[in-house]
ROTORLO-946710 format. One record per residue: residue in three letters; x, y, z of N, C-alpha, C in turn. Coordinates in steps of 0.05 Angstrom, whole numbers, plus 5000, padded with zeros to 4 digits. Each point is the difference from the previous one (the first is absolute). Last residue first. Example, Ala and Ser with C-alpha at 12.3 -4.5 7.8 and 13.67 -1.06 7.14 Angstrom:
BEGIN
SER525749555142501650245001498550225014
ALA500648854999498250245000501850245000
//
This chain:
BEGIN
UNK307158747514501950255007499350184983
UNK492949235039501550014976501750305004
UNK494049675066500449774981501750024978
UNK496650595071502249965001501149714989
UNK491950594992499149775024503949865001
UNK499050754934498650055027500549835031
UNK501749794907501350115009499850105038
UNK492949604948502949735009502450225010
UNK493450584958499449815024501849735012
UNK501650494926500250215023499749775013
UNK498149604931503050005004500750235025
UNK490850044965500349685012502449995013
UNK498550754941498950075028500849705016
UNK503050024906501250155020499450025027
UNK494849574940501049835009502450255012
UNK493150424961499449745020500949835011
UNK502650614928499950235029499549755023
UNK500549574916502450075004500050275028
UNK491349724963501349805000503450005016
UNK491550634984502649965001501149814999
UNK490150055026501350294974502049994985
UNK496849465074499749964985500450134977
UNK499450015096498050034987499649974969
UNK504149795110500050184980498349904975
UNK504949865108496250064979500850124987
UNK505649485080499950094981497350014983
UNK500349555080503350174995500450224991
UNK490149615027502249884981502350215005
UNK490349695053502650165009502150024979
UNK491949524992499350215012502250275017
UNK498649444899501349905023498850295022
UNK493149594927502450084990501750155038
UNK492549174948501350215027502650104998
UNK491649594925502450104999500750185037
UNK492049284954501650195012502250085008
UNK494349404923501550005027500850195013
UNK495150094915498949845016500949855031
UNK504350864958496449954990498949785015
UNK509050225033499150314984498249964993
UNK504849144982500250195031500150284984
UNK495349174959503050144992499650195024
UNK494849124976501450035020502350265009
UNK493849554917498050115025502149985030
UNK500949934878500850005029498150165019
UNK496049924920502449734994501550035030
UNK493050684970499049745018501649824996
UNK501250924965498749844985499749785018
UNK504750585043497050134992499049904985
UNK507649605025498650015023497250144998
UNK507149964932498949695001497050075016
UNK505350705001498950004970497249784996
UNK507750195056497850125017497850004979
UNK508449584986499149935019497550145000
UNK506850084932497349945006499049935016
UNK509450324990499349735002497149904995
UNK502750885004502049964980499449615000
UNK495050935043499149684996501349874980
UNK498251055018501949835003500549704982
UNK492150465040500450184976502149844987
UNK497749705088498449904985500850104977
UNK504750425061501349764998498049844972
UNK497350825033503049994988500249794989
UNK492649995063499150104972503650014981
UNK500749855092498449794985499450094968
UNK508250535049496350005007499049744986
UNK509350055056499750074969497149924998
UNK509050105066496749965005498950154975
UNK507949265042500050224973495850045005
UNK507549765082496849984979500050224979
UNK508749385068499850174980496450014983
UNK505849665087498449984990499150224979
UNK509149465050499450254986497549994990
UNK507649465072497949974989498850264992
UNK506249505066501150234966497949954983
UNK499649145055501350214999500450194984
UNK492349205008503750024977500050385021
UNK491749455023501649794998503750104991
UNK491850575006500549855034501549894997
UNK496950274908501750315021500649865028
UNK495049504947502649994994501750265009
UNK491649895020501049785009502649914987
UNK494450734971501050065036501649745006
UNK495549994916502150135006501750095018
UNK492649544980501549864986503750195012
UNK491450245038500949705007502450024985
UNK494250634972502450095015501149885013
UNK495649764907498950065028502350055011
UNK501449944903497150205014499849975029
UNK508049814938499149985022497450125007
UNK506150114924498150125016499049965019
UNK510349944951497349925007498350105011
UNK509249934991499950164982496749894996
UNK509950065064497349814990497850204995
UNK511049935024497750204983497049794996
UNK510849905058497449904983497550084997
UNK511849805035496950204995498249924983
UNK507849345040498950114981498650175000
UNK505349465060500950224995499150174977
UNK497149155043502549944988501150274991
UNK491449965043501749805022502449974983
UNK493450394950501350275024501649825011
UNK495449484934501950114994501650215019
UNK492549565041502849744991502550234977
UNK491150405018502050005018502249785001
UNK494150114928501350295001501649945029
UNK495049244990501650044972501350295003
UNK493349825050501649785002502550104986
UNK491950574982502150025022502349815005
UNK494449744935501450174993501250155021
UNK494649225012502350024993501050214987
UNK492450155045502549895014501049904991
UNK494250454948501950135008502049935031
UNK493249324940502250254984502350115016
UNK492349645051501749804986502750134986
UNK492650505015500749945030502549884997
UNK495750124914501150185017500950025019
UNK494449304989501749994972502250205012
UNK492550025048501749785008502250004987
UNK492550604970502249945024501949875009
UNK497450094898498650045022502450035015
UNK502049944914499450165011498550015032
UNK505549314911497750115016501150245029
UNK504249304922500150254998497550255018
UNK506448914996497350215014500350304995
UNK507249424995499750034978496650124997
UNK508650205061499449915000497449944964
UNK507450465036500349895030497349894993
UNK504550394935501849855010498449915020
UNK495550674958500149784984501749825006
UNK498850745051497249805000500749754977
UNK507350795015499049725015498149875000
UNK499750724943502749805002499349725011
UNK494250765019498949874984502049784988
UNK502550675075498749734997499649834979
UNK509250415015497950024990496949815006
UNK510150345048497749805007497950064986
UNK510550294995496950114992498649745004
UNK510150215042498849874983497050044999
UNK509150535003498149885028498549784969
UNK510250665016498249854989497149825018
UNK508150945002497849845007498349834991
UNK505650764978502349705005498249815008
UNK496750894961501550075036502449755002
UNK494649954934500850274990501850045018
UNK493649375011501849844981502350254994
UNK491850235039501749835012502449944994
UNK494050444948501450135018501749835017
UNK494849464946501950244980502050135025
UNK492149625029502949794989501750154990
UNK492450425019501549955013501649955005
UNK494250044925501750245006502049945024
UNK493849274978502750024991501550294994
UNK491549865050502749875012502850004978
UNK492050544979502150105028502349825008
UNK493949724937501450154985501950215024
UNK493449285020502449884984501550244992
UNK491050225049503349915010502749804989
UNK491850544971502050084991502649855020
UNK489449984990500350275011503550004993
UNK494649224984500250214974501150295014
UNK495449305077501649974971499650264987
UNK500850315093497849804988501349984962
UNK505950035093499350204988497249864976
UNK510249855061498349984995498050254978
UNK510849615029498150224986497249884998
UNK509149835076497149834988498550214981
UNK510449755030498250214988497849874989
UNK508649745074498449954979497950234999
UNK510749665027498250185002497549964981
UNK510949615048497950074983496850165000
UNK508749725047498950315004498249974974
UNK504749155023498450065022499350305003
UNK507549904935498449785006498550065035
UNK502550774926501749775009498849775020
UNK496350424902499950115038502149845013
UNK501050114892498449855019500450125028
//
């Protein structure tokens, strides 16, 4: 664990199916490799704890990802790192937790739409071209992907990807 008050957070964005579950828990790994434990802020996870509304719009989302910031910085305030592991389509969601928590890491996995659609381990994009979901960021909601991120990478690697991330904390003198 970070020692208390040097915690650190890692925002992986990126449009669904593009792979940010599989970076974050490369991460972990590495982390965990160094002595470093953090904790993974899955969304799709959390949606089922934080509430029983399985919806998509705005508000919903608006909703969502302030408590999920909430929640990633209450853990930084006790010495925890914390990987959040979400898409965040708008750059609201995200900037505003970048203003709020220190040590802050924006990570865009930049992975082509068409990939991701090919992909589609959850059916999401499946639903969305059959007319069952009408909200998936990248088709019917728009996807803002960050205008300044930390870090860009791409997905190829998993294990190169989360090395580059761990520079970076290195870098930003978050981690020895």
């Amino acid at each position: 664990m970070a020692p208390r008050n040097q915690a650190f957070a890692v925002w992986i964005t990126g449009l669904p199916a593009s792979g940010k579950s599989t970076i974050a828990a490369a991460l972990k790994a590495q982390l965990a490799a160094r002595g470093v434990d953090v904790a993974v802020l899955e969304s799709d996870e959390l949606r089922k704890v934080f509430g029983s509304r399985q919806e998509y719009g705005v508000e919903e989302r608006d909703s969502f990802y302030r408590q999920l910031g909430y929640v990633g910085a209450l853990l930084m305030e006790h010495g925890v790192s914390v990987v959040f592991d979400a898409t965040a389509n708008r750059r609201v969601f995200r900037d505003r937790v970048r203003a709020a928590v220190p040590r802050f890491v924006e990570v865009y996995l930049d992975v082509p739409l068409a990939t991701c659609m090919q992909r589609d381990p959850k059916g999401i994009y499946r639903s969305a071209v059959q007319g069952e979901a009408s909200s998936v960021p990248g088709l019917q909601d728009p996807y803002e992907p960050p205008q300044a991120p930390d870090v860009v990478v791409h997905g190829g690697n998993p294990d190169s990807d989360a090395r580059q991330i761990i520079e970076k904390l290195v870098e930003k003198g978050y981690l020895e």
